[in-house]
C-alpha positions in Angstrom: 21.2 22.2 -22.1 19.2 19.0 -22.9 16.2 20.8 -21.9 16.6 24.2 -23.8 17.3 22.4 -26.7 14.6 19.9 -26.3 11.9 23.2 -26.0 13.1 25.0 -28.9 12.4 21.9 -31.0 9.2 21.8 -29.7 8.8 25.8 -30.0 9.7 25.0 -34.1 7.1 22.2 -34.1 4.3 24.2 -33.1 4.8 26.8 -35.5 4.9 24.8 -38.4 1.7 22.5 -36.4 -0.2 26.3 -35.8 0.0 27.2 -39.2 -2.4 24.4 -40.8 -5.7 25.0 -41.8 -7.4 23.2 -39.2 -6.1 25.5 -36.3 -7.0 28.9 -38.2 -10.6 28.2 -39.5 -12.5 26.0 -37.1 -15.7 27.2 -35.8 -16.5 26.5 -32.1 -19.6 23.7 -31.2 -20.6 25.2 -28.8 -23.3 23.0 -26.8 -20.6 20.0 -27.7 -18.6 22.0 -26.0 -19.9 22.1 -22.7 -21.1 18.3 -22.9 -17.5 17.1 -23.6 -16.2 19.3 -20.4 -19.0 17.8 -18.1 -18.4 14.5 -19.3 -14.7 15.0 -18.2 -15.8 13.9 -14.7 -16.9 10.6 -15.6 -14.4 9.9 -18.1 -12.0 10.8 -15.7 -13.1 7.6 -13.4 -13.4 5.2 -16.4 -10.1 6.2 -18.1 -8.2 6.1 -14.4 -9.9 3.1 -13.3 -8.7 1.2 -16.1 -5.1 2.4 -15.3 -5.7 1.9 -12.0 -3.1 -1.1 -9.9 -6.2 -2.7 -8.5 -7.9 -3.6 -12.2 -4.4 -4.6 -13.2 -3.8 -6.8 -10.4 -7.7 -8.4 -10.9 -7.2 -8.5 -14.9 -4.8 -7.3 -16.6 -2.8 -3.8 -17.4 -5.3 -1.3 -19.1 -2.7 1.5 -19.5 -2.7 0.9 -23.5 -7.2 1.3 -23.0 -6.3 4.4 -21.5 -4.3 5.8 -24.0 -6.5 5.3 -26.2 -9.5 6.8 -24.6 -7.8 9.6 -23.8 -6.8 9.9 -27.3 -10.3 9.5 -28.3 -11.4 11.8 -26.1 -8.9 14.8 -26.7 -10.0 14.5 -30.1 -13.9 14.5 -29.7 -13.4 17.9 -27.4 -10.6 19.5 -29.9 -12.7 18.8 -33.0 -15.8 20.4 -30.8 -13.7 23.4 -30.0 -12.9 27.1 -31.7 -9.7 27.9 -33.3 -8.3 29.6 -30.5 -8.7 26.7 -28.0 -7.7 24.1 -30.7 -4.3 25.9 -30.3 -4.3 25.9 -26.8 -5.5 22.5 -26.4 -2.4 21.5 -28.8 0.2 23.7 -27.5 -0.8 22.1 -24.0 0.1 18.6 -25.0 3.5 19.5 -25.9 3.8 22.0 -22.7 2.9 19.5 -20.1 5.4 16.4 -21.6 7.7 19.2 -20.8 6.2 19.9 -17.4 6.5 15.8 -17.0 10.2 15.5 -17.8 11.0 18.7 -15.4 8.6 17.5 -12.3 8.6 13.5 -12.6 11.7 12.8 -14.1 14.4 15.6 -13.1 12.8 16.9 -9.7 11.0 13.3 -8.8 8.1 14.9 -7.0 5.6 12.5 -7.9 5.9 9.3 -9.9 3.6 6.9 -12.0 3.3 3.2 -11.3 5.7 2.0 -13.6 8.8 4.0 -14.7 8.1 5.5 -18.0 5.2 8.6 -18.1 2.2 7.3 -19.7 1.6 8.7 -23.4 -2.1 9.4 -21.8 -0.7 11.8 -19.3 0.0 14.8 -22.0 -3.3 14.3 -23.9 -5.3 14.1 -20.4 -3.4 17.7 -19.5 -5.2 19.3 -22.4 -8.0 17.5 -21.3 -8.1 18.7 -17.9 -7.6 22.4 -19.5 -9.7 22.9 -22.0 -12.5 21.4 -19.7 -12.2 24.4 -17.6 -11.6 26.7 -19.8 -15.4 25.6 -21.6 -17.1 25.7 -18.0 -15.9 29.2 -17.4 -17.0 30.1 -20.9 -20.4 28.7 -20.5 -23.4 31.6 -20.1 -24.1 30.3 -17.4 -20.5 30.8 -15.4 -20.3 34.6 -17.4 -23.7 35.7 -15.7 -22.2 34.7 -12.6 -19.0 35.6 -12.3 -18.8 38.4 -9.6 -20.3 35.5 -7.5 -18.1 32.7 -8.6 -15.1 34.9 -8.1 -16.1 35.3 -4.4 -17.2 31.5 -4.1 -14.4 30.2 -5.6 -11.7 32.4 -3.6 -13.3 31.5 -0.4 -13.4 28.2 -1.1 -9.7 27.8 -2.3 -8.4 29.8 1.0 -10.2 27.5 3.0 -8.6 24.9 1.2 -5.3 25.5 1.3 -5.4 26.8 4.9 -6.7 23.6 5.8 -4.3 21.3 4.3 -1.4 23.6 5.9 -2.8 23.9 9.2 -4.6 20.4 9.3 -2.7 18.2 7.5 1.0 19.9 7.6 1.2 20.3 4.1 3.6 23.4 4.0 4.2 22.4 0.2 1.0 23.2 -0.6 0.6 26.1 2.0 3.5 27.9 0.1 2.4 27.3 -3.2 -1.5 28.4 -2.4 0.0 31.7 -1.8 1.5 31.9 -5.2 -1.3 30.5 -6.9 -3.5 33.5 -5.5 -1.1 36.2 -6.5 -1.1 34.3 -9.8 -5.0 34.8 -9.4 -4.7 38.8 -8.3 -2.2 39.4 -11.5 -5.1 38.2 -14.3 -7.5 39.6 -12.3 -9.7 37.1 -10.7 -10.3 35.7 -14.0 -12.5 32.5 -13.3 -10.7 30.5 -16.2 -8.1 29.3 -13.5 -10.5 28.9 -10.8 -12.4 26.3 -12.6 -9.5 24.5 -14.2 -8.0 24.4 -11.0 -11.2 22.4 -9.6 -10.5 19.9 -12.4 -7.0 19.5 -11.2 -7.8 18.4 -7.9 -10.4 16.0 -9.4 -8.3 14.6 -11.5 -5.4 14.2 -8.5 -7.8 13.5 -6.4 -9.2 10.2 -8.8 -5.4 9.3 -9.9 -3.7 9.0 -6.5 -6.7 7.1 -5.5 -6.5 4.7 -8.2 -3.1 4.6 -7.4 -2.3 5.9 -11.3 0.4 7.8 -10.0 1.8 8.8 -6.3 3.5 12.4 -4.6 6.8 12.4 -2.8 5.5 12.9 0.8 8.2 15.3 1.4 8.6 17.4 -2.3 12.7 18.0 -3.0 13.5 15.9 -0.2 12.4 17.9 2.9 8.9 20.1 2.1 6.7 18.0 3.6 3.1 17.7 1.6 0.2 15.1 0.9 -1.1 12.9 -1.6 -2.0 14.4 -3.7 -0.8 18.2 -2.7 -3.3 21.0 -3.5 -0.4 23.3 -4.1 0.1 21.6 -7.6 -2.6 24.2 -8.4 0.1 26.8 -9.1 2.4 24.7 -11.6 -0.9 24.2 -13.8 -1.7 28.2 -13.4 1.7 29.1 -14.0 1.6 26.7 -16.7 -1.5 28.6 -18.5 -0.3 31.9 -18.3 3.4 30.6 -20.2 0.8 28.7 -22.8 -1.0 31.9 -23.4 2.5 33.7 -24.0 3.3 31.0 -26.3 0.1 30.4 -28.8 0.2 34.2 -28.6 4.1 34.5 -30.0 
């Protein structure tokens, strides 16, 4: 109850957010664009690194550094961006804080290194979306996509295959599979594919800086790794319930 009522408040927020000027006549930038997403891969280190248990323990606890550079940052890309994205970019903020209350604090499938989720976390969501979304926008990903398609589908099989068989990570074994008919439903489309690499960056760069840490067995008997490649599906499933609601 607390949560239906918690996402129709949010629901009523973004409408009334959507409706501004700012969201309905911005004109994309488009080579700022593309330079914000690329930069995403070393921000990602900075902005973590500073978070990160081993800077806190050798000087002191960054986290409020990192919420502002991720602040910072969602604003340079959003202010870069089309109206369209804006939207998306806004509406993800406010989907994934959902997303953090459901996984981290109801289900406990991963947590962060202190108790409370860190206001970065929402803003770096977006962050991590409309980063993909750019890259598979560029011309050069659009002149290449029957290539990338096959590329990146081999590549995430192998993947996820790999981590099942390899590691025993039946979490993300299970959820691979999803995450492809996910993939077969919009029709290969790219746009996942290469926000889906900037997941497992990003996982990949937080559990090493020890920002934040999986369950090693997910609901208490699924066992996975740290991070889980499976997470892949929540963040797909996730864009296909963001389209559905920018476009309501």
């Amino acid at each position: 109850m607390y949560f239906y009522g918690l996402k129709k408040e949010i629901e009523m927020a973004l409408q009334a957010m959507l409706k501004k000027r700012v969201f309905n006549e911005a004109k994309a930038n488009s080579k700022m664009q593309l330079f914000y997403a690329l930069t995403f891969f070393g921000f990602t280190v900075l902005a973590l690194g500073i978070d990160s248990i081993p800077f806190r323990d050798q000087y002191f606890d960054g986290r409020m550094i990192t919420n502002v550079l991720a602040i910072a940052f969602f604003l340079l890309l959003f202010y870069s961006s089309g109206t369209y994205l804006r939207k998306l970019m806004v509406g993800m903020v406010f989907l994934s804080y959902i997303g953090e209350l459901i996984f981290c604090t109801l289900l406990g499938m991963y947590a962060y290194k202190e108790t409370l989720i860190p206001l970065y976390v929402p803003f770096g969501h977006a962050i991590v979306y409309g980063s993909g979304y750019i890259m598979s926008k560029a011309n050069w990903s659009v002149k290449n996509d029957a290539v990338l398609k096959k590329g990146f589908n081999i590549f995430f099989a192998l993947l996820f295959l790999g981590v099942g068989f390899y590691l025993k990570d039946y979490f993300s074994l299970f959820f691979g599979l999803l995450f492809f008919w996910i993939l077969k439903r919009k029709r290969w489309n790219t746009k996942y594919a290469f926000i889906a690499l900037c997941v497992i960056y990003i996982e990949l760069v937080g559990t090493y800086f020890q920002c934040w840490a999986w369950e090693p067995k997910i609901f208490g008997w699924i066992p996975t790794v740290n991070p889980p490649m499976g997470a892949l599906f929540f963040y797909a499933g996730g864009d296909v319930l963001l389209a559905k609601i920018i476009k309501k």
